[in-house]
Backbone as JSON Lines, residues from 0, in Angstrom:
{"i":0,"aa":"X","n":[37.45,74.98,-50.82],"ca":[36.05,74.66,-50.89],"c":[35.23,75.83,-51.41]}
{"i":1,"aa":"X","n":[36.15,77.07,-51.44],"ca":[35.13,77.85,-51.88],"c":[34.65,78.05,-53.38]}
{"i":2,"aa":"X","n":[35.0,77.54,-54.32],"ca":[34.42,77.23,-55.42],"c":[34.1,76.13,-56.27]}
{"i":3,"aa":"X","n":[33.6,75.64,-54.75],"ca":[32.89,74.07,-55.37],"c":[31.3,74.52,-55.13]}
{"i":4,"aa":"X","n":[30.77,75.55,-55.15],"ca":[29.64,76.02,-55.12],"c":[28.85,76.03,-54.09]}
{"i":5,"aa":"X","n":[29.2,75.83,-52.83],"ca":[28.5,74.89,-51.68],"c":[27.89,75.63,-51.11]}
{"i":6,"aa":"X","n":[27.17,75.79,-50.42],"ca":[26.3,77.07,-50.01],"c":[27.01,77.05,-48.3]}
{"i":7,"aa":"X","n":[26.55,78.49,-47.53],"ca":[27.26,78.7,-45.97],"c":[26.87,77.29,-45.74]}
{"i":8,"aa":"X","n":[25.65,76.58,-45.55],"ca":[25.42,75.74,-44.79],"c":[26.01,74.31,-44.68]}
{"i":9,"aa":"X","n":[26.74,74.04,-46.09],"ca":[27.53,73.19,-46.52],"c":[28.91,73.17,-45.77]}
{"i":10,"aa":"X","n":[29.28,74.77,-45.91],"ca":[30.61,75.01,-45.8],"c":[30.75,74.75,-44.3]}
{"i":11,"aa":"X","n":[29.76,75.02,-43.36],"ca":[29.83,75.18,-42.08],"c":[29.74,73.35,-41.82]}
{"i":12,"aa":"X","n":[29.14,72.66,-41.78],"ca":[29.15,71.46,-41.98],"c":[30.4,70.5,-42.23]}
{"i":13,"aa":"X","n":[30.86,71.0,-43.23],"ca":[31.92,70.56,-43.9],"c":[33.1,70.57,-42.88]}
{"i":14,"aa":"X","n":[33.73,71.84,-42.45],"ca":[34.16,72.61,-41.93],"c":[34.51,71.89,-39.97]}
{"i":15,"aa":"X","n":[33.0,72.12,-39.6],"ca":[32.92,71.29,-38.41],"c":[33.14,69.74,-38.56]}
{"i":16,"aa":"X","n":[32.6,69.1,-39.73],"ca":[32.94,67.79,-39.38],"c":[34.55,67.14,-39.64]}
{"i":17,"aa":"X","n":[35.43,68.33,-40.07],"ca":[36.58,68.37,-40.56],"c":[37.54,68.23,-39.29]}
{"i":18,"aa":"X","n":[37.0,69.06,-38.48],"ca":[37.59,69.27,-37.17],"c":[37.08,68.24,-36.18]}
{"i":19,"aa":"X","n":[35.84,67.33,-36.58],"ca":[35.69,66.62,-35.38],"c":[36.44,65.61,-35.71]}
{"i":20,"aa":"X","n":[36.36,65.23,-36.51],"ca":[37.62,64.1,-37.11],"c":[38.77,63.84,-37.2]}
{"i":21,"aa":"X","n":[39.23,65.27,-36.9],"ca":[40.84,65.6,-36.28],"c":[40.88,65.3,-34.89]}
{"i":22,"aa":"X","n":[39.57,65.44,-34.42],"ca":[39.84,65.65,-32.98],"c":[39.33,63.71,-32.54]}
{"i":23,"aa":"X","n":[38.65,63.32,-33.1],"ca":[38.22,62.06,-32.72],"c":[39.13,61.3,-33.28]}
{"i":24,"aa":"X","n":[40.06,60.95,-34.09],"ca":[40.95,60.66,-34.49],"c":[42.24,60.35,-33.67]}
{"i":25,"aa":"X","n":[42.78,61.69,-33.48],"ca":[43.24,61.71,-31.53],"c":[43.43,60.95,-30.94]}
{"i":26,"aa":"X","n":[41.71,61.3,-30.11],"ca":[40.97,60.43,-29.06],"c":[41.28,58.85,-29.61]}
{"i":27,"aa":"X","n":[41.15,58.52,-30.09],"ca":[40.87,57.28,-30.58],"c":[41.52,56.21,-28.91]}
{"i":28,"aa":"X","n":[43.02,56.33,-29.27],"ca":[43.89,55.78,-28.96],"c":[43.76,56.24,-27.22]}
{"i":29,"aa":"X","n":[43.04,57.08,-26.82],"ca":[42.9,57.42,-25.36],"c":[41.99,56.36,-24.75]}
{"i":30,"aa":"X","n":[40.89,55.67,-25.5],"ca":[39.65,54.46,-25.0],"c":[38.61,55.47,-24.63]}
{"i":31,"aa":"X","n":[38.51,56.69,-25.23],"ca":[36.93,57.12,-25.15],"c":[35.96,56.15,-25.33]}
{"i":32,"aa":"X","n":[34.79,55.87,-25.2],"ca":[34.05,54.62,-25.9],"c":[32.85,55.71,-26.57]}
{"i":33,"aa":"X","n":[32.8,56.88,-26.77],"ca":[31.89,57.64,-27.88],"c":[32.69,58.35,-28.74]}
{"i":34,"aa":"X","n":[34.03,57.87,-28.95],"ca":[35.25,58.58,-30.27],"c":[34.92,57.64,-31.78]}
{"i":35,"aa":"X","n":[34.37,55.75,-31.69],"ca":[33.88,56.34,-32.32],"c":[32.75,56.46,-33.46]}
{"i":36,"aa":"X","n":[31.72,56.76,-32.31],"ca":[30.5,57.78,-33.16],"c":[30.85,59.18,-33.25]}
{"i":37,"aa":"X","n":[31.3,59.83,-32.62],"ca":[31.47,60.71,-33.11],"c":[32.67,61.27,-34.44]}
{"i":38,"aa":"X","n":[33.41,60.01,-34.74],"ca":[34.46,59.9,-35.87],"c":[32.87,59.31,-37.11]}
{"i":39,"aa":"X","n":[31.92,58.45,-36.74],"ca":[31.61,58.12,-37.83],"c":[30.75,59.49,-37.92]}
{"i":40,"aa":"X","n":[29.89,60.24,-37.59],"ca":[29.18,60.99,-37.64],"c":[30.05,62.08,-38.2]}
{"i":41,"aa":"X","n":[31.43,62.71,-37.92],"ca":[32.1,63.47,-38.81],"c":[32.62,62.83,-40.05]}
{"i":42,"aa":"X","n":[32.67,61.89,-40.81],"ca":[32.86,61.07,-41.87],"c":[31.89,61.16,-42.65]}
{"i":43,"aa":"X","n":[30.43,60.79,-41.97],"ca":[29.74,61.1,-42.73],"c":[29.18,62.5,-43.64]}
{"i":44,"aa":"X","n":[29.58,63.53,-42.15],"ca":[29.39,64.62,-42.78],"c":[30.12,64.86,-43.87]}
{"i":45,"aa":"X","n":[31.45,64.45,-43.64],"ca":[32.17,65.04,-45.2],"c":[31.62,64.19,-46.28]}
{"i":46,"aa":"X","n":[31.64,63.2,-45.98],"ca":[30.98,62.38,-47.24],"c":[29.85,63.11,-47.9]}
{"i":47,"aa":"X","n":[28.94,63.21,-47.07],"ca":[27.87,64.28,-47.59],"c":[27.68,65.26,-48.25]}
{"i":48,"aa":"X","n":[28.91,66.15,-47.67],"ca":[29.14,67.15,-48.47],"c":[29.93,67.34,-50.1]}
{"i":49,"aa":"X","n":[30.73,66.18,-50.13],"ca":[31.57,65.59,-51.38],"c":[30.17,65.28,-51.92]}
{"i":50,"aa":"X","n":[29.77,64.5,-51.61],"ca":[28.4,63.71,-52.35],"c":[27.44,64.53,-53.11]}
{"i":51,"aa":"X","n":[27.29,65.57,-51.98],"ca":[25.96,66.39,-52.42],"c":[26.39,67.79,-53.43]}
{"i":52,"aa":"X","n":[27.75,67.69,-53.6],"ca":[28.28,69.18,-54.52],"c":[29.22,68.26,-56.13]}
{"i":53,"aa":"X","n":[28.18,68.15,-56.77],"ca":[28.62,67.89,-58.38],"c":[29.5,68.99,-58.79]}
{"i":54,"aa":"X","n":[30.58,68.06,-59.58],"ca":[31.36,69.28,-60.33],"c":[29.96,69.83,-61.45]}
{"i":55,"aa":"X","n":[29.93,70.79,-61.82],"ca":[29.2,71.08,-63.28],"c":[29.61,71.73,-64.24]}
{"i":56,"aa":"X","n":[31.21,71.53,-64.24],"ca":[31.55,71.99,-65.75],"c":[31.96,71.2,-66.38]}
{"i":57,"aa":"X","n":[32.79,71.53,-67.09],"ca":[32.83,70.44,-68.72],"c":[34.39,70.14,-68.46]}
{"i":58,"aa":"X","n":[34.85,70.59,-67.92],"ca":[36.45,70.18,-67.81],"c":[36.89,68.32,-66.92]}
{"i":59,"aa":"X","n":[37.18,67.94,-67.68],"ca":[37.2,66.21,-67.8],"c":[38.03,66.36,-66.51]}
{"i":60,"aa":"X","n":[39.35,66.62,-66.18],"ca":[40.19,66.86,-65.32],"c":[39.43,66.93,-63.77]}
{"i":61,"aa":"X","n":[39.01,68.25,-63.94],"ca":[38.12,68.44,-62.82],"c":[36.87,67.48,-62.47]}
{"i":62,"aa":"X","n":[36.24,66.84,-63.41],"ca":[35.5,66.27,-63.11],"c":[36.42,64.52,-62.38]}
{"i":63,"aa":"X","n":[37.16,64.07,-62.84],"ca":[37.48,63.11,-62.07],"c":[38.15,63.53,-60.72]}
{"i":64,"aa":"X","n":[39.08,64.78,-60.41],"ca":[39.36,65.19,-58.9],"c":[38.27,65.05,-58.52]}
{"i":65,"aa":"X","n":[36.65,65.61,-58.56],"ca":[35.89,65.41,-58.29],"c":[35.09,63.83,-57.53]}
{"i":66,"aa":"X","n":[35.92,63.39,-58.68],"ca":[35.16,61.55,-58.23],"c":[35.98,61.36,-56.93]}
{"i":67,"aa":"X","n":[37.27,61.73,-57.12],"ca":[38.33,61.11,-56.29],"c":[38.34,61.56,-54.94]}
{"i":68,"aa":"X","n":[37.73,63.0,-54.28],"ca":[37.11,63.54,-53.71],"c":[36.06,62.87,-52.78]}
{"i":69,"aa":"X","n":[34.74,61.99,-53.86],"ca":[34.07,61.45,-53.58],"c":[34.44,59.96,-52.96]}
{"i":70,"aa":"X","n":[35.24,59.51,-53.53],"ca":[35.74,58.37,-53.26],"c":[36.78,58.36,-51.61]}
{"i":71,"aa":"X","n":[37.12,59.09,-51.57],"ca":[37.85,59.78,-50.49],"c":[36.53,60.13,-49.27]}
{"i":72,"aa":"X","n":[35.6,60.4,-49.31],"ca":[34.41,60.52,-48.51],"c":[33.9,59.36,-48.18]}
{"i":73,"aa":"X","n":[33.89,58.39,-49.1],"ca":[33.5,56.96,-48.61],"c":[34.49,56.06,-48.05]}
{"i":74,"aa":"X","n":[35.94,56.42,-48.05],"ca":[36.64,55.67,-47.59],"c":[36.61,56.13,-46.12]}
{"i":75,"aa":"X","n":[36.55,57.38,-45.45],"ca":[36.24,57.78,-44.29],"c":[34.87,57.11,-43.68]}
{"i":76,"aa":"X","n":[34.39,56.86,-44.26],"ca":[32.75,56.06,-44.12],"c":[33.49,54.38,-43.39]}
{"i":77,"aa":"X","n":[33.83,54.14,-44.77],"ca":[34.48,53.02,-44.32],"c":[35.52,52.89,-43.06]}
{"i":78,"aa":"X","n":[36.62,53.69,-42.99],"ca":[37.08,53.78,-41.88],"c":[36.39,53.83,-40.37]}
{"i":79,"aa":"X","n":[35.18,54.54,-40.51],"ca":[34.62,54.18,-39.6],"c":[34.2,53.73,-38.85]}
{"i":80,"aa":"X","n":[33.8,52.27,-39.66],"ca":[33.06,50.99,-39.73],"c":[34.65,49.79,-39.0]}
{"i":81,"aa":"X","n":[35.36,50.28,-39.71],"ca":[37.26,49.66,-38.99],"c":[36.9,50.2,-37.81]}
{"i":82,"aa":"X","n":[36.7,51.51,-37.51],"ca":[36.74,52.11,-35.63],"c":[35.81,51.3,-35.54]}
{"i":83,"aa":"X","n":[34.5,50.8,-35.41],"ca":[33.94,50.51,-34.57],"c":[34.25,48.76,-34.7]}
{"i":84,"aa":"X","n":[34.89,48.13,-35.32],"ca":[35.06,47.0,-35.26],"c":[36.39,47.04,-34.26]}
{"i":85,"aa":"X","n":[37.23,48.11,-33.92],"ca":[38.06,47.85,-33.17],"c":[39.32,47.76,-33.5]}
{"i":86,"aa":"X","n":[39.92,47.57,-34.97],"ca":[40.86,46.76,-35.22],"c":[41.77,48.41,-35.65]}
{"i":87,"aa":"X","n":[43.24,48.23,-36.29],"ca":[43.73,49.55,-37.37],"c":[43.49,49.26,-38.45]}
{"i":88,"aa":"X","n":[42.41,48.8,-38.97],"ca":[42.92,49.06,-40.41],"c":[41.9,50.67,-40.49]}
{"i":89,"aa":"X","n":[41.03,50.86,-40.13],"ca":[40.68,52.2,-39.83],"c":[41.49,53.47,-40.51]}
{"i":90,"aa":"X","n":[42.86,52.88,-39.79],"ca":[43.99,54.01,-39.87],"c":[44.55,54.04,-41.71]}
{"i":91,"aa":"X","n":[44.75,52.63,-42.08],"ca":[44.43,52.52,-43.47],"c":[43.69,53.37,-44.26]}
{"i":92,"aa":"X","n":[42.12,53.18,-44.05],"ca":[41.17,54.15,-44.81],"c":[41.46,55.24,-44.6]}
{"i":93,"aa":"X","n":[41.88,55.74,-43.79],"ca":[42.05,57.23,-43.45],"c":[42.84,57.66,-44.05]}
{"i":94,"aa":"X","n":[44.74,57.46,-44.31],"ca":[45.37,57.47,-44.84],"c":[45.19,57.94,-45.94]}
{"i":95,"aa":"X","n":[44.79,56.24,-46.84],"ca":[44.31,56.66,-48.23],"c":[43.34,57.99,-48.44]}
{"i":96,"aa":"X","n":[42.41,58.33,-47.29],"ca":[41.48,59.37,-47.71],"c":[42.13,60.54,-47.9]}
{"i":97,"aa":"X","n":[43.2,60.86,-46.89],"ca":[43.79,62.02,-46.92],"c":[44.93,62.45,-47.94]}
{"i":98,"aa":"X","n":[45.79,61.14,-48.56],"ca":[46.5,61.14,-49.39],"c":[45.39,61.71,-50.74]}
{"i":99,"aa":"X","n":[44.14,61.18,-50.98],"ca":[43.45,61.56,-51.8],"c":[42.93,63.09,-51.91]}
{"i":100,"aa":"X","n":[42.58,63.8,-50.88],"ca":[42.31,64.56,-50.49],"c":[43.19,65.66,-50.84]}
{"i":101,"aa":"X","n":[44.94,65.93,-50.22],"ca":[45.96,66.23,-50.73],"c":[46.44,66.13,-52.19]}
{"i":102,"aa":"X","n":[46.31,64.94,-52.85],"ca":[46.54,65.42,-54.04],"c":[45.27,65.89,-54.88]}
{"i":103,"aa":"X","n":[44.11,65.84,-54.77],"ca":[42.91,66.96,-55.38],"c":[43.4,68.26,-55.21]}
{"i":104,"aa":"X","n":[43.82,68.47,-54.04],"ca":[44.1,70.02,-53.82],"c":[45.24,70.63,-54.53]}
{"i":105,"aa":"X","n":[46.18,70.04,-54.31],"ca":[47.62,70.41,-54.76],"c":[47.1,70.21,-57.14]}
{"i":106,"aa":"X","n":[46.52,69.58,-57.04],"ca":[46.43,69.53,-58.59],"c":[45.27,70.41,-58.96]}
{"i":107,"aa":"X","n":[44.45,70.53,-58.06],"ca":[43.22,71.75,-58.6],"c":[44.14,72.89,-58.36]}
{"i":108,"aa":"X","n":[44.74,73.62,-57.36],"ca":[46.07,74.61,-57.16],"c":[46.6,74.6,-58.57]}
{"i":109,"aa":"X","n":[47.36,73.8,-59.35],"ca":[48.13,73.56,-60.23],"c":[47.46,74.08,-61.6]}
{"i":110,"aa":"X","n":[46.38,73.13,-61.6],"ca":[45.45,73.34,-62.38],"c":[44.72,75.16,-62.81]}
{"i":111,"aa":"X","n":[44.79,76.12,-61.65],"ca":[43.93,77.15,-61.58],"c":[45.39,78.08,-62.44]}
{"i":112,"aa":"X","n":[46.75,77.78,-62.35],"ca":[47.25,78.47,-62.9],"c":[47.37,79.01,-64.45]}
């Protein structure tokens, strides 16, 4: 994340809602009955932060990891919306988000060489 331009306040954000989502995620399966708002409220944060940091260079490549990134932020959104309906497909969106997530990284890695 550190050269997607994001400022501390992003990063800290980012960062925390990264971890609440690991951690509400978890929970899920224990019957907290506030796991989950607090899963959608860390979803959103990342979404936010994908959302609110444009690639701005010219490299085509990067700019679609970028989308995919984004797209990966709304599927956590969506997953959300699965937690509070109750059901797994939740676990679905998530999946896909993180599979997305993983390969941005591993190909921006690839990419920097």
């Amino acid at each position: 994340m550190e050269n997607c331009n994001m400022s501390k306040f992003k990063n800290y954000i980012f960062y925390t809602s990264a971890i609440l989502l690991l951690v509400s995620a978890v929970l899920f399966d224990f019957g907290f009955s506030f796991v989950p708002y607090l899963y959608a409220i860390a979803a959103a944060g990342i979404a936010v932060c994908y959302m609110t940091s444009p690639y701005k260079g010219t490299n085509v490549r990067m700019k679609r990891l970028h989308g995919y990134l984004v797209l990966s932020g709304i599927l956590l959104v969506a997953s959300s919306y699965f937690m509070f309906k109750g059901g797994k497909e939740w676990i679905i969106c998530l999946l896909i988000s993180a599979v997305l997530q993983l390969y941005t990284s591993l190909v921006k890695v690839k990419g920097e060489e």
